[in-house]
C-alpha positions as semicolon CSV with decimal commas, in nm:
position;residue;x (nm);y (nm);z (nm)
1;X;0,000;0,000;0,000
2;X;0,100;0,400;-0,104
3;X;0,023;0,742;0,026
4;X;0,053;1,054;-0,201
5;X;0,240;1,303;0,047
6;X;0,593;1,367;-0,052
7;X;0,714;1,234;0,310
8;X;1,092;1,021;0,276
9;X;1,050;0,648;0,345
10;X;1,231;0,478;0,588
11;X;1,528;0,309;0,431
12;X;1,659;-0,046;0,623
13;X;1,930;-0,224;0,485
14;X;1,938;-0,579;0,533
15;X;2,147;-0,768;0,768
16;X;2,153;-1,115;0,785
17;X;1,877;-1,245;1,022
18;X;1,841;-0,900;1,052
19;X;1,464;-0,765;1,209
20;X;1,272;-0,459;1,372
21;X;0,988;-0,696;1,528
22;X;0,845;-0,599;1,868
23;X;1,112;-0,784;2,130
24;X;0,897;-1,133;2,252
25;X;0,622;-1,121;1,964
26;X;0,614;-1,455;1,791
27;X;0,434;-1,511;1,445
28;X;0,360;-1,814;1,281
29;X;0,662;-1,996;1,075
30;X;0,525;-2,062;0,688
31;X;0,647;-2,358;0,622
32;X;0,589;-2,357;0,275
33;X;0,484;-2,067;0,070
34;X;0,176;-2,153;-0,002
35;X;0,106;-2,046;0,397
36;X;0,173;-1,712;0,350
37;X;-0,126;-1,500;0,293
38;X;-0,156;-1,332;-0,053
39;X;-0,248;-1,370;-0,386
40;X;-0,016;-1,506;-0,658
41;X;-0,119;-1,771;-0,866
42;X;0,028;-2,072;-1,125
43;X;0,015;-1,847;-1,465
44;X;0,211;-1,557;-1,258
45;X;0,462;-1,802;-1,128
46;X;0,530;-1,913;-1,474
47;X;0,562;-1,618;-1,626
48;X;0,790;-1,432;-1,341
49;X;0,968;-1,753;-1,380
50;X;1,044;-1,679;-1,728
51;X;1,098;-1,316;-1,775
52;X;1,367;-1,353;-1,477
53;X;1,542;-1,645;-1,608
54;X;1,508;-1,496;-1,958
55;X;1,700;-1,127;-1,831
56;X;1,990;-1,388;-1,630
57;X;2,025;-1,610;-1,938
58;X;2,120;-1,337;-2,199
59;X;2,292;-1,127;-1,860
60;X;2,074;-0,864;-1,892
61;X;2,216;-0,723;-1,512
62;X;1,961;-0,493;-1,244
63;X;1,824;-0,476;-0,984
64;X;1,441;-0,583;-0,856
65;X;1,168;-0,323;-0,703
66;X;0,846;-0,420;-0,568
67;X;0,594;-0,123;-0,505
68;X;0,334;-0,298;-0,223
69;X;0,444;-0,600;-0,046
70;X;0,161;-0,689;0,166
71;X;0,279;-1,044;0,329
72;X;0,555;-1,097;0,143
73;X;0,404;-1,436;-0,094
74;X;0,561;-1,269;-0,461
75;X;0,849;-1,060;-0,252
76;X;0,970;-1,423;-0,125
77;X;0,950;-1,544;-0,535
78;X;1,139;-1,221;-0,627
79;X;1,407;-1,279;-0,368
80;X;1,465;-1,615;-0,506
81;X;1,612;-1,432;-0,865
82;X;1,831;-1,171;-0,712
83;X;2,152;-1,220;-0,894
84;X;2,517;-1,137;-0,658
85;X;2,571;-0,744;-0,655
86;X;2,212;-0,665;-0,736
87;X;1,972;-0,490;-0,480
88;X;1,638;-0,586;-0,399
89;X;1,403;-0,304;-0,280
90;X;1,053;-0,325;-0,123
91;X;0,878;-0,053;-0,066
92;X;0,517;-0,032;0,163
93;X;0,333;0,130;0,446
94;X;0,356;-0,168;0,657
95;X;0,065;-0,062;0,819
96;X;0,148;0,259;0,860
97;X;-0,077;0,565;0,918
98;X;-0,152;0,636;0,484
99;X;-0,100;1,004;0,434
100;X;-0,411;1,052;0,289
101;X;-0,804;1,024;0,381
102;X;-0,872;0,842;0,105
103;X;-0,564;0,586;0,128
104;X;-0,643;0,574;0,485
105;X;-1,015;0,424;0,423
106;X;-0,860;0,165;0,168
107;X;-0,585;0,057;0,433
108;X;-0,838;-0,002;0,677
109;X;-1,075;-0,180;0,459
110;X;-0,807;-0,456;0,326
111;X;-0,518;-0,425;0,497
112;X;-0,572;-0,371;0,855
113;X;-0,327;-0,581;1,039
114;X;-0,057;-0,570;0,792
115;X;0,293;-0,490;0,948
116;X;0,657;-0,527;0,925
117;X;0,692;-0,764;1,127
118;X;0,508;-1,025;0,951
119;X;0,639;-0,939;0,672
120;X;1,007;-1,005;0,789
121;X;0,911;-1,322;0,944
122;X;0,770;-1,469;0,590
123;X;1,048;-1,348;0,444
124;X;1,355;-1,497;0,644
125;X;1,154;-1,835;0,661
126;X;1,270;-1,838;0,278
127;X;1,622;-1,651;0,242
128;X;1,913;-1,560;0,504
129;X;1,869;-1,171;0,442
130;X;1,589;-0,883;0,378
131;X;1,590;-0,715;0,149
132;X;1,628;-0,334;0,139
133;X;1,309;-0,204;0,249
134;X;1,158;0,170;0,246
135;X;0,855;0,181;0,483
136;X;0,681;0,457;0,375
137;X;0,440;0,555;0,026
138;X;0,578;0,524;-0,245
139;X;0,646;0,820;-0,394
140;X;0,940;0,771;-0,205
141;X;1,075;0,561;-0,462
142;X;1,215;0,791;-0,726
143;X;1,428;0,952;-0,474
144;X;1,562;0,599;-0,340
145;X;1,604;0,413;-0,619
146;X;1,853;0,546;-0,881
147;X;1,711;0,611;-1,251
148;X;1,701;0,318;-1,496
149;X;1,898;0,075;-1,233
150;X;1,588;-0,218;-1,220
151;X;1,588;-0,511;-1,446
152;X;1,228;-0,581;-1,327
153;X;0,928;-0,371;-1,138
154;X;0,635;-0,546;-0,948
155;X;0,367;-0,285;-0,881
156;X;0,090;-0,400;-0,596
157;X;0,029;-0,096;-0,411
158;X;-0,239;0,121;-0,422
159;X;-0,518;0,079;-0,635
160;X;-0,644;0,395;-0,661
161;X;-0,621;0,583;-0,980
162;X;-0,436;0,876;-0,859
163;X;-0,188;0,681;-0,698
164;X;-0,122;0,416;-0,970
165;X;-0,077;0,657;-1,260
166;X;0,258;0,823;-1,044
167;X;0,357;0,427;-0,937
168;X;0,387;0,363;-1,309
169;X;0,570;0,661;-1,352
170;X;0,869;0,558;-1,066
171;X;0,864;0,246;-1,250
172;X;0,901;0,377;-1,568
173;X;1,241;0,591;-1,407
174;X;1,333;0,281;-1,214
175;X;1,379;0,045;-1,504
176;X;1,647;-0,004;-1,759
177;X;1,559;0,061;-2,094
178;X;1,460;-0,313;-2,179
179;X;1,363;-0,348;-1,839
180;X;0,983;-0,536;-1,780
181;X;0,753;-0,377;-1,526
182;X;0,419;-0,588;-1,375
183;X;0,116;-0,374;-1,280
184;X;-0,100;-0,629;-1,075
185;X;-0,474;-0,605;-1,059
186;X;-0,532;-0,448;-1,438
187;X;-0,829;-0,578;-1,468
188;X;-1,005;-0,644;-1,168
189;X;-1,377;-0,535;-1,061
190;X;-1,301;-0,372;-0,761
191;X;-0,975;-0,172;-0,924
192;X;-1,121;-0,012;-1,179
193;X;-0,830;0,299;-1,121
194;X;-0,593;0,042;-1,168
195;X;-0,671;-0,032;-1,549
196;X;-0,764;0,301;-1,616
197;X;-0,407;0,404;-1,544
198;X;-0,233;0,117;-1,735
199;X;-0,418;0,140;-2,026
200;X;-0,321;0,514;-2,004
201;X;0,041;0,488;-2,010
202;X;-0,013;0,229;-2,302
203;X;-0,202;0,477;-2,485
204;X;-0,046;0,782;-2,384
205;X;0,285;0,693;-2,185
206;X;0,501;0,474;-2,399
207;X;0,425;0,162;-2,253
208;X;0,435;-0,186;-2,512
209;X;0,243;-0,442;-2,357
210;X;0,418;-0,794;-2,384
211;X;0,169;-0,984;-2,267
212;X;-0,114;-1,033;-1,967
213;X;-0,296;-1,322;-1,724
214;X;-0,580;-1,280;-1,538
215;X;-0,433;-1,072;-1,299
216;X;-0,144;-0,896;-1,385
217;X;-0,017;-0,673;-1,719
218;X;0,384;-0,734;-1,807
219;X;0,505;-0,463;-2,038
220;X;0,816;-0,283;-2,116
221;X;0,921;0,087;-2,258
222;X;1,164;-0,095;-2,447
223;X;1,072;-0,300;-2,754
224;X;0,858;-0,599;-2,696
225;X;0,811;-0,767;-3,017
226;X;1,179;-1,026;-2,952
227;X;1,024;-1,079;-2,607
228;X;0,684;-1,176;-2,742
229;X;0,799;-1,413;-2,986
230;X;1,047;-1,582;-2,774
231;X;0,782;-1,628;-2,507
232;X;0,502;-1,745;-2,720
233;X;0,757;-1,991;-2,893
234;X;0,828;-2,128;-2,534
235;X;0,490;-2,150;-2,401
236;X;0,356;-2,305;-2,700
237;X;0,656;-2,551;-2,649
238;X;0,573;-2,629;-2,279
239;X;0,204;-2,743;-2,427
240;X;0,032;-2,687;-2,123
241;X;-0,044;-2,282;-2,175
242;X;-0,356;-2,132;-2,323
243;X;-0,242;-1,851;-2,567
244;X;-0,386;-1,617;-2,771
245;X;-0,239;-1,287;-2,969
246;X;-0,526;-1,008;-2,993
247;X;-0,461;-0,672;-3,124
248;X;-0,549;-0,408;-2,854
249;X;-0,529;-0,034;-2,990
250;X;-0,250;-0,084;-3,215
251;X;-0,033;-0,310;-2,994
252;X;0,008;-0,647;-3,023
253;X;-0,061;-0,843;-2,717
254;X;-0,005;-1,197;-2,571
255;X;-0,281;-1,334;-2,367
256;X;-0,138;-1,663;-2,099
257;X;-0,369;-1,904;-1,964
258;X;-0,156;-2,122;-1,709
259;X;-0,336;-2,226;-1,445
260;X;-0,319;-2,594;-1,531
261;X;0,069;-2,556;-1,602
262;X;0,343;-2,734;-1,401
263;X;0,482;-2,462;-1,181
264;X;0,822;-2,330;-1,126
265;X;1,061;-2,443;-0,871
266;X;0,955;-2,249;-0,576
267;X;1,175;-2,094;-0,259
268;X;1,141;-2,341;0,048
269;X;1,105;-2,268;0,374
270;X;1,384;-2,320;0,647
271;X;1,091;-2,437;0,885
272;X;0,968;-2,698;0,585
273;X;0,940;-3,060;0,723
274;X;1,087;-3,189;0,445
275;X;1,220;-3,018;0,107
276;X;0,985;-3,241;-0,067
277;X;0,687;-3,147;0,101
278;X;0,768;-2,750;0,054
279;X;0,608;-2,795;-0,356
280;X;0,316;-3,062;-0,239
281;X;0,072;-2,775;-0,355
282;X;0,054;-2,425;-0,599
283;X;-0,236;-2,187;-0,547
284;X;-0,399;-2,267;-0,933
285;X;-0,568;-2,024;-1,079
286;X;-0,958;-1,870;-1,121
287;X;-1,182;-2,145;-0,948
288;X;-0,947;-2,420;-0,861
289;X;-0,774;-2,178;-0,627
290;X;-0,927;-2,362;-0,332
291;X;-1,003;-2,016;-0,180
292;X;-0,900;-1,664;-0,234
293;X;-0,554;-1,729;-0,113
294;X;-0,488;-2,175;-0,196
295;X;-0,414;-2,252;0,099
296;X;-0,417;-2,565;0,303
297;X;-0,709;-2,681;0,520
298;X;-0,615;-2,735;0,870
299;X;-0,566;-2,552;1,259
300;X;-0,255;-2,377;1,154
301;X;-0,406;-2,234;0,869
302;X;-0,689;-2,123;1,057
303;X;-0,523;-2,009;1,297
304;X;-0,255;-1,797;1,083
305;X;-0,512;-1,614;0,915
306;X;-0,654;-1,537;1,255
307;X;-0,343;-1,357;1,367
308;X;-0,241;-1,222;0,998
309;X;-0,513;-1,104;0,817
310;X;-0,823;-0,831;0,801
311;X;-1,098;-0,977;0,999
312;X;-1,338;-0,999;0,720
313;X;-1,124;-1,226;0,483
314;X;-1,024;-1,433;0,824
315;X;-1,344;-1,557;0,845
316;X;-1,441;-1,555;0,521
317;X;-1,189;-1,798;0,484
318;X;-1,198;-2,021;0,788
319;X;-1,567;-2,082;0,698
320;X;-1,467;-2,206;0,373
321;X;-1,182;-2,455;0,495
322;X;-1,408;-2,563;0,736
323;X;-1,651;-2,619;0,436
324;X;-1,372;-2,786;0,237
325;X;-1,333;-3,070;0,536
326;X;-1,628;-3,176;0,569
């Protein structure tokens, strides 16, 4: 989540097992990733999977921003691709007092009991270090993060129009010139500011879409067509993506189905009972989710999303796991 006031975020660099939790608070251990709350399902996985193998294959070097962590589920995937000498930043309120009425209303509504701390704690149950984190909005970002230095941009913040349209302009300065950026939520019911504002920059901005999935939009200001045809020639290869080209406004665009699709190797957890249990289950996409978030049935589920998220979605979910068992 964002604010609009021009306020500095606070900047943390990470230390191995480093923290700023409350002394004595103790949050649940994931023990795979599929137990941290969020949203990120199979046809994301497989694409982040190949756009960030794609940049390391042909060296393309950078570093990774992410604009609205929440829990930490796609920070912990990003993590997994940082490459030695790169920085990974990850910027959010953390539950912060939003800077504005408006923002204030929307943090309340969905993301109540987000914080730091459980952020942190998701995230070192996958990888020794944090990574550099500015808590605070973000228009924080284009002063922290040096012009065209990120390989890859993962926007999940705000979803509010006037607050998206300057996120896609950081990651516009952020990137490297054949950088890819991901605006999340493009096309979702309840975000309608959200695809307003992409389809914006597409139209007006400079943007070239690459391609989309149900729930996010990967683009670049660079050009997209080698990227398009060396990801359609893959996916088509893998035989177990949906794909279709459509012509949207003049651009050519790549639409990815891949919710029945073998996922990517995914981080494990250092509190995982056994490495092969850590990829037992992937969140799949639209109705085979298993719930908004694909997770397990059981106590400890229950009982994480108790402790971890809004109340509303808490029991939202717990009724439907308890549905699930019968």
């Amino acid at each position: 989540m964002k604010g609009t006031a021009n306020e500095a975020a606070t900047a943390t660099s990470a230390v191995p097992g480093g923290r700023t939790s409350t002394p004595g608070e103790e949050l649940p251990r994931p023990r795979s990733l599929h137990d941290v709350p969020g949203w990120f399902h199979t046809t994301d996985a497989v694409l982040f999977d190949w756009f960030l193998r794609r940049q390391q294959r042909l060296e393309q070097r950078g570093d990774l921003l992410e604009m609205g962590a929440y829990m930490g589920r796609s920070a912990i995937v990003l993590g997994a691709y940082l490459g030695e000498g790169e920085t990974f930043t990850v910027c959010d309120l953390f539950g912060s007092e939003a800077p504005t009425e408006r923002n204030e209303r929307e943090m309340r509504g969905s993301y109540a009991t987000l914080t730091r701390t459980a952020f942190e704690t998701n995230y070192l149950s996958f990888h020794d270090e944090l990574p550099r984190v500015l808590h605070g909005p973000t228009t924080a970002v284009p002063e922290q993060v040096a012009p065209e230095s990120c390989r890859f941009v993962h926007v999940d913040a705000s979803h509010l129009y006037e607050h998206v349209r300057p996120d896609i302009s950081a990651a516009r300065g952020a990137l490297t010139p054949d950088g890819t950026v991901v605006l999340d939520d493009y096309r979702s019911s309840h975000t309608p500011g959200v695809a307003c504002a992409t389809w914006q920059a597409v139209l007006e901005g400079g943007l070239r879409p690459v391609c989309v999935s149900g729930q996010k939009f990967y683009g670049t200001w660079g050009d997209p067509r080698p990227v398009q045809d060396e990801l359609y020639a893959r996916l088509r290869e893998r035989g177990d993506c949906w794909l279709q080209w459509q012509d949207v406004a003049g651009h050519r665009l790549l639409l990815v189905g891949a919710g029945k699709a073998a996922p990517p190797r995914l981080p494990v957890s250092r509190h995982a009972k056994s490495r092969a249990g850590a990829r037992d289950h992937w969140e799949k996409d639209g109705a085979e989710a298993g719930g908004a978030s694909g997770f397990r049935a059981g106590a400890r589920t229950r009982r994480m999303a108790r402790e971890v998220l809004p109340p509303v979605v808490a029991r939202h979910l717990a009724r439907a796991l308890r549905a699930r068992a019968r």
